[in-house]
VOMAR-438439 format. One line per field, with one value per residue (C-alpha): residue number from 1; residue in one letter; chain; x, y, z. Coordinates in steps of 0.05 Angstrom, whole numbers, plus 32768, in hexadecimal, padded with zeros to 4 digits. Last residue first. Example, Ala and Ser with C-alpha at 12.3 -4.5 7.8 and 13.67 -1.06 7.14 Angstrom:
2
pos: 2  1;
code: S  A;
unit: A  A;
u: 8111  80F6;
v: 7FEB  7FA6;
w: 808F  809C;
This chain:
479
pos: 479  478  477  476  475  474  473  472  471  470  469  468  467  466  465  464  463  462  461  460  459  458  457  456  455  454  453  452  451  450  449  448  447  446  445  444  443  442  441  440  439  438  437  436  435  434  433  432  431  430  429  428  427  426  425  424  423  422  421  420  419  418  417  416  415  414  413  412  411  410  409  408  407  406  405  404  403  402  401  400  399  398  397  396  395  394  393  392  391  390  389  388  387  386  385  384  383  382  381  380  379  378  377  376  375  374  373  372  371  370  369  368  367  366  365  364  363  362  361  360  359  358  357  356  355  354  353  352  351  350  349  348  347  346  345  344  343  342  341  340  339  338  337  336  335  334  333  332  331  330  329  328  327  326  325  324  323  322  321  320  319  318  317  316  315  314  313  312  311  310  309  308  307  306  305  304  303  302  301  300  299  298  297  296  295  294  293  292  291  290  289  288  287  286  285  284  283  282  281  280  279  278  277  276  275  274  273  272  271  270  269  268  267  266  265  264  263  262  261  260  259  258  257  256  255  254  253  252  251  250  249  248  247  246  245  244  243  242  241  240  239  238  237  236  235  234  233  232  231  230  229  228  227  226  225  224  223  222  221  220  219  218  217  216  215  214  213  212  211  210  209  208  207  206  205  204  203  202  201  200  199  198  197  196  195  194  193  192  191  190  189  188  187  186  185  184  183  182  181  180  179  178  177  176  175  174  173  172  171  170  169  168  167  166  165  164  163  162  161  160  159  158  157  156  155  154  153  152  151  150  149  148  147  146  145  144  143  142  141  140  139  138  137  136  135  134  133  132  131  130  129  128  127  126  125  124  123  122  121  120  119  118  117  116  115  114  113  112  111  110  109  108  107  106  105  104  103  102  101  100  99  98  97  96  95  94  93  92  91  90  89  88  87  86  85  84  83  82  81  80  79  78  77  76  75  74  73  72  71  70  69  68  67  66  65  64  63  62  61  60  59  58  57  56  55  54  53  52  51  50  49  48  47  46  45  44  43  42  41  40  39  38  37  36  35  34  33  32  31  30  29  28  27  26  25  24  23  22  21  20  19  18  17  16  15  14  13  12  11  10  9  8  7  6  5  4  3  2  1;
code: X  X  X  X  X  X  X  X  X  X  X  X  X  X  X  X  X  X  X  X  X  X  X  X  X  X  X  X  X  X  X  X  X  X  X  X  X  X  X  X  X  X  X  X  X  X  X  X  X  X  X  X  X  X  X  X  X  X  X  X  X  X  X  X  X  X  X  X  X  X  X  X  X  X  X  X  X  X  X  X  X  X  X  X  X  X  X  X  X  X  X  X  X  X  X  X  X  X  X  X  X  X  X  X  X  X  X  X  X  X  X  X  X  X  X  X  X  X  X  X  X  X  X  X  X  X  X  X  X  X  X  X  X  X  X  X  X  X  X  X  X  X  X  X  X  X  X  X  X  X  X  X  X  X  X  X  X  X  X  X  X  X  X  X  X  X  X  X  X  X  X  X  X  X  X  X  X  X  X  X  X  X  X  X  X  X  X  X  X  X  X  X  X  X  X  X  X  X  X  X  X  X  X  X  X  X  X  X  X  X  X  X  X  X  X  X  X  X  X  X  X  X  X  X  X  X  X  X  X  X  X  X  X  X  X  X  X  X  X  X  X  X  X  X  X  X  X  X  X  X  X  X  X  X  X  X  X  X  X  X  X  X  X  X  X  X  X  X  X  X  X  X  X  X  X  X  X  X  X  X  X  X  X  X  X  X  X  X  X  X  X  X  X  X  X  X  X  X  X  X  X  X  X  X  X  X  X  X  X  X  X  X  X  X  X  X  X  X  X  X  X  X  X  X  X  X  X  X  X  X  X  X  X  X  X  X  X  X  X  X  X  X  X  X  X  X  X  X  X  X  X  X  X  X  X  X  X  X  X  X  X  X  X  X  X  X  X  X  X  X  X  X  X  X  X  X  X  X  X  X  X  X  X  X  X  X  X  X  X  X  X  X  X  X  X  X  X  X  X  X  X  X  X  X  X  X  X  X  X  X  X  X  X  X  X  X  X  X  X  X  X  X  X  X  X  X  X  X  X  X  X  X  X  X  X  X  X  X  X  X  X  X  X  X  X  X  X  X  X  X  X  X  X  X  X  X  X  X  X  X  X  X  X  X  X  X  X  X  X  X  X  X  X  X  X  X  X  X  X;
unit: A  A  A  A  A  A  A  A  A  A  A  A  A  A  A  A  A  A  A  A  A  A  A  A  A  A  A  A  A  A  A  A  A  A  A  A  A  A  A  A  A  A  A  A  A  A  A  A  A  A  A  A  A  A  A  A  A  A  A  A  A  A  A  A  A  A  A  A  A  A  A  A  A  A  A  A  A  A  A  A  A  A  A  A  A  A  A  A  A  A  A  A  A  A  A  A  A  A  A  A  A  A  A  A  A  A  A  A  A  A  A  A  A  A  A  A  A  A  A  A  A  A  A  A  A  A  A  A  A  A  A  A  A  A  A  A  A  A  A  A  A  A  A  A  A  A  A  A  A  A  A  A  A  A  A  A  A  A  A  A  A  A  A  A  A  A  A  A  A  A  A  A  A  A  A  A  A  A  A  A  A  A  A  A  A  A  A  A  A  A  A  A  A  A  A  A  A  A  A  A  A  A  A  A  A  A  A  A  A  A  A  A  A  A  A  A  A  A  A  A  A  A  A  A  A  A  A  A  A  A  A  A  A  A  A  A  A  A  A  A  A  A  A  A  A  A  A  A  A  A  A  A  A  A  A  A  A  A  A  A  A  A  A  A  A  A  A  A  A  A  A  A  A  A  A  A  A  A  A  A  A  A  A  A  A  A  A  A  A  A  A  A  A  A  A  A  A  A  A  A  A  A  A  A  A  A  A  A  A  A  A  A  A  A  A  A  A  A  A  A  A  A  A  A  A  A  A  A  A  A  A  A  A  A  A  A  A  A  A  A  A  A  A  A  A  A  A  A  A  A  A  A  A  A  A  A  A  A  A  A  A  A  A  A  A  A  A  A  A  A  A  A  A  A  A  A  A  A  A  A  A  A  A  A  A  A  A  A  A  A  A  A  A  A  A  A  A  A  A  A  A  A  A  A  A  A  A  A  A  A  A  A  A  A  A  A  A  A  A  A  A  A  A  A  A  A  A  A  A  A  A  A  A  A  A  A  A  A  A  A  A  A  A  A  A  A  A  A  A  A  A  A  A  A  A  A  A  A  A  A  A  A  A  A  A  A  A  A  A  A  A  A  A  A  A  A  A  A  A;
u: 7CC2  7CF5  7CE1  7CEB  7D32  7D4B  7D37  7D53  7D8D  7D8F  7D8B  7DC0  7DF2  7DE1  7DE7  7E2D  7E3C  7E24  7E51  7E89  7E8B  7E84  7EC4  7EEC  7ED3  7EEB  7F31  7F3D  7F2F  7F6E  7F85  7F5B  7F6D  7FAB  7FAC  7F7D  7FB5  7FE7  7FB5  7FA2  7FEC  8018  7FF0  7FB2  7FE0  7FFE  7FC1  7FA4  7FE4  7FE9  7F98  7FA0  7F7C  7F3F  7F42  7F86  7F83  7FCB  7FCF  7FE9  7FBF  7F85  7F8C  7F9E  7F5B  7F2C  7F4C  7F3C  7EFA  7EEE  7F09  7EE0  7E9D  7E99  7E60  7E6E  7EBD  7EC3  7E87  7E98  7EDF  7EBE  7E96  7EDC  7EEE  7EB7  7EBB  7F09  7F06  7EDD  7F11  7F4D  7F2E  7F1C  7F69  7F83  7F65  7F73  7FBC  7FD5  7FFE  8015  7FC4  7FB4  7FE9  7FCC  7F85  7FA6  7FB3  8001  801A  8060  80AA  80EB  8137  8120  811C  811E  80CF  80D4  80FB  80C7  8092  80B5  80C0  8071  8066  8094  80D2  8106  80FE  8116  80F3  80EB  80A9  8094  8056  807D  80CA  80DD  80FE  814E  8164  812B  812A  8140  8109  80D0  80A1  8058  8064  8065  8025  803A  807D  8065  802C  8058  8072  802F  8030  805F  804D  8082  8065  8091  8065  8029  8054  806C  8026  800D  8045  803B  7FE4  7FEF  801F  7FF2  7FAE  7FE0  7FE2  7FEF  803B  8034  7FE7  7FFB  8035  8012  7FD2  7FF7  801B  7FDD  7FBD  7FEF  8024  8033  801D  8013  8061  807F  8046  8049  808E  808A  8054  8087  80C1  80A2  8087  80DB  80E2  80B8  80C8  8108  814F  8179  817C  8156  817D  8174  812A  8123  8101  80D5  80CC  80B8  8082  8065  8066  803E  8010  8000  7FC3  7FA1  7FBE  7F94  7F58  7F61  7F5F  7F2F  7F03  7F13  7F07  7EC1  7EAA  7EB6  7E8E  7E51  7E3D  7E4D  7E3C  7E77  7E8D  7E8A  7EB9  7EEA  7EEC  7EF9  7F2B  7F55  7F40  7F61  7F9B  7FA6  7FA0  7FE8  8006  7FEA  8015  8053  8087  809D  8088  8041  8033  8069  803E  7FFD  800E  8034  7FF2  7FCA  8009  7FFB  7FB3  7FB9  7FE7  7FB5  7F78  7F95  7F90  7F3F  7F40  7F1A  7ED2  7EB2  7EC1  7EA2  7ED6  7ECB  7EFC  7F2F  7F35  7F2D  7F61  7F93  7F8F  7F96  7FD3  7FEF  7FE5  7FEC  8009  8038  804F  8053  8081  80AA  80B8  80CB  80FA  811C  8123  813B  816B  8183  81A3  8194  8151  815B  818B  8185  8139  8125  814F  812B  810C  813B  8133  80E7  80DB  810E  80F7  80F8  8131  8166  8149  8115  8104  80F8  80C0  8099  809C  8084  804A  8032  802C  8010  7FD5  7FCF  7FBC  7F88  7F71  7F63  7F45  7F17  7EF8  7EEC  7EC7  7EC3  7E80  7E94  7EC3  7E8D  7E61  7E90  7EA4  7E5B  7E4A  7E87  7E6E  7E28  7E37  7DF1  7DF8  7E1C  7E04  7E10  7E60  7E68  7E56  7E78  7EB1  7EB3  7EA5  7EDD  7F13  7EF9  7EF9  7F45  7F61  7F47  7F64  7FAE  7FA3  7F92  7FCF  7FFF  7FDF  7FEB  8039  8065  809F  8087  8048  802A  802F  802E  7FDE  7FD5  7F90  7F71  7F33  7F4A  7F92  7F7A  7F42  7F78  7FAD  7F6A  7F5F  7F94  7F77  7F31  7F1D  7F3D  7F53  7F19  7EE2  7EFB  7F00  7EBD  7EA1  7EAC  7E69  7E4D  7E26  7E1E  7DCF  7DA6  7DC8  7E0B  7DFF  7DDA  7E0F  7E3A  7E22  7E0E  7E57  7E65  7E38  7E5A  7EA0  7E89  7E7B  7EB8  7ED5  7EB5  7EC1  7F0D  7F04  7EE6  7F1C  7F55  7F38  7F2C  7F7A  7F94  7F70;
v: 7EE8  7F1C  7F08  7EBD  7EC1  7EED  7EBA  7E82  7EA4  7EB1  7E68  7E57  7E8C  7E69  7E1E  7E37  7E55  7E1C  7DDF  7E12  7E19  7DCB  7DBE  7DF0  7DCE  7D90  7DA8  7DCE  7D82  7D6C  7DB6  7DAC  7D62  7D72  7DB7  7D86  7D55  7D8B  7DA9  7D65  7D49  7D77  7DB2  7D83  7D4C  7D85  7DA7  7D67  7D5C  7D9F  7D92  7D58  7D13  7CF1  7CC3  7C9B  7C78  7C79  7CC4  7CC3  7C89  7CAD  7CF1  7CC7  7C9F  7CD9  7D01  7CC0  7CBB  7CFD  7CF2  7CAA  7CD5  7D06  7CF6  7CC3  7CC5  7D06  7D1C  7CEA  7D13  7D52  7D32  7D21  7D63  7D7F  7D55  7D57  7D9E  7DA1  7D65  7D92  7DD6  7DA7  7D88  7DBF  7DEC  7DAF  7DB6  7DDD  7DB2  7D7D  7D77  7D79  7D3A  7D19  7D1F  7D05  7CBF  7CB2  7C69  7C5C  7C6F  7C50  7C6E  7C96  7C51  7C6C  7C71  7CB5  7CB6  7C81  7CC5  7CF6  7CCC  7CC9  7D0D  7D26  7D4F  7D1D  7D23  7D6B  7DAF  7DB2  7DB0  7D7B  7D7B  7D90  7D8D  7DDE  7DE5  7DEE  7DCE  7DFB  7DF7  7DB3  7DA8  7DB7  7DE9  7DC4  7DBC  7DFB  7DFD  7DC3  7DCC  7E18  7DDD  7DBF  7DFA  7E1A  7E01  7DD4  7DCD  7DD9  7DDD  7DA8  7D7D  7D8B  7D7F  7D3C  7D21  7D2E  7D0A  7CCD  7CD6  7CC8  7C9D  7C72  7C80  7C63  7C21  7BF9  7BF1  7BA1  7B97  7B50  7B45  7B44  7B21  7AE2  7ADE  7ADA  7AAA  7A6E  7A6F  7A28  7A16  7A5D  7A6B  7A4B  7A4E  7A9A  7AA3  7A7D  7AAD  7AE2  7ACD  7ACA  7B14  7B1F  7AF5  7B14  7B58  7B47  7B41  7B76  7B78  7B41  7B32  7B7B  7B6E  7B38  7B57  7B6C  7B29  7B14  7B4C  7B2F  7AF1  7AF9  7B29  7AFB  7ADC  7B20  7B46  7B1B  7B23  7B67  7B66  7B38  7B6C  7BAA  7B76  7B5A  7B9F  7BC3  7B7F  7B85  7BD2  7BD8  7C1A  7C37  7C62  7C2D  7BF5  7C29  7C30  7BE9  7BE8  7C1D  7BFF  7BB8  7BD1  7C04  7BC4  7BAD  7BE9  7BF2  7BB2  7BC2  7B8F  7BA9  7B6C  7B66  7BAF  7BA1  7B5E  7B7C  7BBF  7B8D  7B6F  7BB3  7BBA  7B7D  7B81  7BCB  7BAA  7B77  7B9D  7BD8  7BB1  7BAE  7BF9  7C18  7C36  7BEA  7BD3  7C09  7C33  7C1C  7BDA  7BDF  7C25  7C4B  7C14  7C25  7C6C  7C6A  7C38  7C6D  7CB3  7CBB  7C81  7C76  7CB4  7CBE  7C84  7C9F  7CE6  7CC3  7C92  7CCC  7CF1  7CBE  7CA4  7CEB  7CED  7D2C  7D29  7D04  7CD5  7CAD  7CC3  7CA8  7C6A  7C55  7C1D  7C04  7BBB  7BCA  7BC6  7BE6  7BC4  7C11  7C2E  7C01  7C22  7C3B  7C84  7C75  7C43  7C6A  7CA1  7C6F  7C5F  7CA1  7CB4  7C78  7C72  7CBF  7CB9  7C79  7CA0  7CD8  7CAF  7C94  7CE1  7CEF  7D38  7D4A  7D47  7D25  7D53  7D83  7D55  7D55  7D9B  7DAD  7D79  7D95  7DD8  7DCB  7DA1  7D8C  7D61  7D91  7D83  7D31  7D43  7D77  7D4F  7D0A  7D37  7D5D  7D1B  7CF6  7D27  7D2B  7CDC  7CDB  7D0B  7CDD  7CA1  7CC4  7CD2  7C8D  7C74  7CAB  7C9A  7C53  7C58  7C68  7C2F  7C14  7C08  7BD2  7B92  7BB1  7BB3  7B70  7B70  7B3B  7B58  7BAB  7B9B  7B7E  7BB4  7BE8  7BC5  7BC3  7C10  7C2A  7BF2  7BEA  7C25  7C68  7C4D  7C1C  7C42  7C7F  7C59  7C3D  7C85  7C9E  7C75  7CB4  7CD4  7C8B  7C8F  7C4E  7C19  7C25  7C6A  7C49  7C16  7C52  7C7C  7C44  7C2F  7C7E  7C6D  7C2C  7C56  7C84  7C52  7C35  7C73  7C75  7C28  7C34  7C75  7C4B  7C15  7C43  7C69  7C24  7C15  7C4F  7C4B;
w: 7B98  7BAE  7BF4  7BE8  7BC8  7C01  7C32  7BFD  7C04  7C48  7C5A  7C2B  7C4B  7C93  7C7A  7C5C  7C9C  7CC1  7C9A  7C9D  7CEC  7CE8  7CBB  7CDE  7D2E  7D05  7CF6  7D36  7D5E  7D5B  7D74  7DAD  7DC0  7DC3  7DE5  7E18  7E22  7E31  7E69  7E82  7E8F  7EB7  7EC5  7EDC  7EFF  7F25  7F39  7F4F  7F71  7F9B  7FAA  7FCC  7FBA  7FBE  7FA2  7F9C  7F4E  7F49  7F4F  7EFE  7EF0  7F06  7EE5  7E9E  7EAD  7EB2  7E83  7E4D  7E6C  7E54  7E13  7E08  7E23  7E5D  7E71  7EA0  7EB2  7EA4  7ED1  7F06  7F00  7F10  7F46  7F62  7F5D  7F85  7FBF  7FBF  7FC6  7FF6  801E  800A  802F  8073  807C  806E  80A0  80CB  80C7  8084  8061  8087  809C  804C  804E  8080  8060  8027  8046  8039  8018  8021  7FFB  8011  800D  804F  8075  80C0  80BC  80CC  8086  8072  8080  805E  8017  8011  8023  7FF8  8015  800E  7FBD  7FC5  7FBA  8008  800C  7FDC  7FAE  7F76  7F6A  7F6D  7F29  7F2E  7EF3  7ECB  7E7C  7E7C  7EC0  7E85  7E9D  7EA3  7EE5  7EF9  7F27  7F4C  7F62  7F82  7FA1  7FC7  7FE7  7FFB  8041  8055  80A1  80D3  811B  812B  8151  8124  80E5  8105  811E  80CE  80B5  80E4  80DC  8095  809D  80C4  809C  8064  807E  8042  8050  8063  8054  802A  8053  8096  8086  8064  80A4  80C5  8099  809B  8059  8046  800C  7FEC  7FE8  7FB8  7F85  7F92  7F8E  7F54  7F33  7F4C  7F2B  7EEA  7EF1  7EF4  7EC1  7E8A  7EA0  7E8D  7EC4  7ECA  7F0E  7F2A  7F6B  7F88  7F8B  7FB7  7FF3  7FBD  7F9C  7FE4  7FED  7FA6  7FB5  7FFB  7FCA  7F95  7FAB  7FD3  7F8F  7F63  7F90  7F95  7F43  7F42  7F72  7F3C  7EFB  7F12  7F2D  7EE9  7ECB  7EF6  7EE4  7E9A  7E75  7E58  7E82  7EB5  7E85  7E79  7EC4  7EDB  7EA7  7EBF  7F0A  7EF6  7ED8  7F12  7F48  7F22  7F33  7F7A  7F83  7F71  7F60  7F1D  7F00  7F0B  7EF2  7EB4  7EA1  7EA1  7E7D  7E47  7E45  7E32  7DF9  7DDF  7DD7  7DBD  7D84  7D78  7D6C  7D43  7D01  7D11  7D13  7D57  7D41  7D2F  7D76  7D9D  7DD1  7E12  7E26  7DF1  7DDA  7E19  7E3E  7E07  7E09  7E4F  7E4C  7E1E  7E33  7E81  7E9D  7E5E  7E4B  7E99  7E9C  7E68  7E7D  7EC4  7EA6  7E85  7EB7  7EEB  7EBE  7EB0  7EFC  7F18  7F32  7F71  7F67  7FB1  7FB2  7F74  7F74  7FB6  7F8A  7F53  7F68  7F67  7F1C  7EE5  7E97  7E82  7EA6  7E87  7E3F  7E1E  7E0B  7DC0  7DD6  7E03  7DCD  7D96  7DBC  7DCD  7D8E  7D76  7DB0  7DB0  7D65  7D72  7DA9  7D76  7D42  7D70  7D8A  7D4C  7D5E  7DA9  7DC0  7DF4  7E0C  7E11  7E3F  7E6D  7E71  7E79  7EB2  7EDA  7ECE  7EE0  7F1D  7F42  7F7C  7FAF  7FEF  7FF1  7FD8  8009  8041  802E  8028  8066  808E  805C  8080  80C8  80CB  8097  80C8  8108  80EA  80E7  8127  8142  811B  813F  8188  817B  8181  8146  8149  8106  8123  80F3  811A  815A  8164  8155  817D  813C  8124  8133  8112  80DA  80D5  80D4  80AD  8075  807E  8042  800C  800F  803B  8020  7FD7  7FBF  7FDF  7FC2  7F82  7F81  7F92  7F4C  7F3C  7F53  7F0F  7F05  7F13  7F24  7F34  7F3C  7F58  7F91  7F97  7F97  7FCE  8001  7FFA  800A  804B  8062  8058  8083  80BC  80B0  80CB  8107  8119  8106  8133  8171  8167  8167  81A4  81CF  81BA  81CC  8213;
């Protein structure tokens, strides 16, 4: 009977997913207000669902258990059907977003808008670099590092203040400038060094042995070349990028096995080791077990439904504790040893979602992939579950607006927001707010005291045009 039920909600769900296709190729074509979509599509169907179908085509339905029986997938499949229904109905109702539109369209307009990616770029660039060290060149050997240190070991905060330099200023300001921004705004000396650094990206996504960070290139990319017009090429670049990652995954998951022996080694040889992993490997690897390491911990409507299942059991749902996290964010942790961590409920690493579910798993050093309608459910049950997908429909035409109208600085908040939820949409509320005190706010005082000299500039340009007019209005009547 399990089995008939996970087929029918796989069936269900695809369904949806046929009609938010529908969505974007219209947008595609015709409007781009929606081209948003692609990443939905990308994150919910592409990427979390594919165990599902495996599992549907081929009646393997042990491979990805995990000692959870059927009844805990199915669940999680049902949270992601009621989930993407509230969406899908909220976003075809509301059409028209005024404010969204408006705060779009005003960072557009911002003046110099070049000069000041260049500025980030440099900025941001020389703080990545003063931060380096053992951390930096770190790929899946130190994995389960986070939740073994927690937050006390200044490793861990450092590395983290770096990577977000990185995710959030610099490889954004680098995509913006390469693959949007016009050729003859961007200095000619600049060329190189942004070329360098957008390869360095490459090579550190490849080598750190984690897949989603290697499809992020792709969709950065995929979304500079959107904004700016394009409708083949951001395609080309997000399905090479799968396609990549379907090639390279066996040596990838093998690498990762691996990990321990390539301590210390550079990113240059650790992305070596993969490529002949890879040419090791792809003689003699027969299609199922191909199947099995490339969705191996992809099944995120299965954790989803896993944490979900436990809070229901347990009648412990976390409420508004990850969310406390959230909201001070932008309070450094120097100030504050004791901060509540955001978006966990238990204000340690072993309370995020992510964490939780391996520790069901019985591998609680281990992170996985968790559907946001299961985390909305370990929130607040179904209640949840409902209030997060509205407010994914509106945010994510909030971020179509960015990404559309919202010019190279829009697109640059578009992109930073991304890379910091690795380019998951929809996702909760507690980490949109965190991503928005964390990164947005700061970035906009930037951008707004860059842009105080300008503003000066123009305010004078009208009140000089305004004294002249009266003038010659005062000229003309005494004549």
């Amino acid at each position: 009977m399990d089995s008939f039920t996970f087929t029918a909600l796989v069936v269900i769900l695809t369904g949806e997913g046929v009609y938010l296709a529908k969505e974007f190729l219209v947008a595609w074509r015709r409007n781009p207000r929606d081209v948003a979509l692609l990443f939905v599509l990308s994150s919910t169907f592409l990427v979390s669902l594919a165990p599902a179908y495996y599992v549907l085509f081929t009646g393997r339905f042990d491979v990805f258990e995990y000692g959870s029986p059927l009844s805990t997938w199915c669940f999680g499949l049902l949270l992601e059907i009621v989930f993407l229904g509230v969406f899908i109905t909220i976003f075809s109702l509301k059409r028209r977003t005024p404010l969204a539109d408006s705060v779009a369209r005003s960072l557009g307009h911002l003046p110099r808008p070049a000069q000041l990616l260049v500025l980030l770029t440099l900025v941001s660039g020389v703080a990545y670099g003063l931060l380096w060290g053992p951390w930096s060149s770190s790929g899946y050997e130190a994995a389960g590092g986070y939740i073994r240190n927690s937050l006390s070991g200044p490793d861990v905060t450092v590395n983290g203040i770096q990577m977000t330099i990185f995710r959030c200023v610099l490889f954004p300001s680098v995509c913006v400038l390469l693959f949007y921004m016009p050729r003859r705004t961007v200095p000619i000396w600049l060329y190189p060094a942004l070329w360098a650094v957008f390869a360095y990206s490459c090579l550190m996504a490849l080598a750190s042995g984690g897949r989603g960070l290697v499809l992020e290139v792709g969709l950065g990319v995929g979304s500079c070349l959107f904004a700016s017009g394009k409708r083949l090429k951001p395609v080309a670049y997000v399905v090479g990028s799968f396609l990549f990652l379907s090639i390279f995954t066996s040596a990838i998951v093998r690498y990762r096995a691996q990990a321990k022996e390539y301590v210390g080694m550079s990113l240059w040889d650790k992305a070596w080791t993969i490529v002949e992993n890879e040419e090791t490997e792809s003689g003699d690897l027969d299609f199922q077990t191909w199947a099995e390491k490339y969705l191996t911990r992809l099944d995120a409507a299965q954790d989803g439904g896993l944490l979900a299942e436990e809070a229901a059991n347990s009648h412990e749902f976390a409420t508004f504790r990850p969310f406390v996290g959230a909201v001070l964010a932008p309070v450094p942790r120097y100030f504050w040893r004791a901060k509540p961590l955001p978006l966990s409920d238990n204000d340690m690493v072993s309370g995020l979602p992510w964490y939780r579910v391996m520790e069901y798993r019985g591998t609680p050093w281990n992170n996985g992939g968790v559907i946001t309608s299961g985390i909305a459910y370990w929130q607040f049950g179904w209640l949840g579950v409902v209030l997060t997908a509205a407010f994914a429909a509106f945010f994510l035409r909030f971020l179509s607006a960015l990404l559309v109208r919202g010019g190279a600085i829009g697109l640059l908040y578009f992109l930073s927001f991304c890379m910091m939820t690795h380019f998951r949409l929809p996702v909760g509320i507690d980490e949109t707010i965190l991503v928005f005190a964390q990164v947005l706010l700061p970035l906009t005082a930037v951008c707004f005291i860059y842009s105080i000299p300008a503003w000066v500039t123009v305010g004078e340009e009208i009140r000089w045009t305004a004294s002249a007019s009266r003038r010659q209005a005062v000229q003309v009547i005494g004549h």
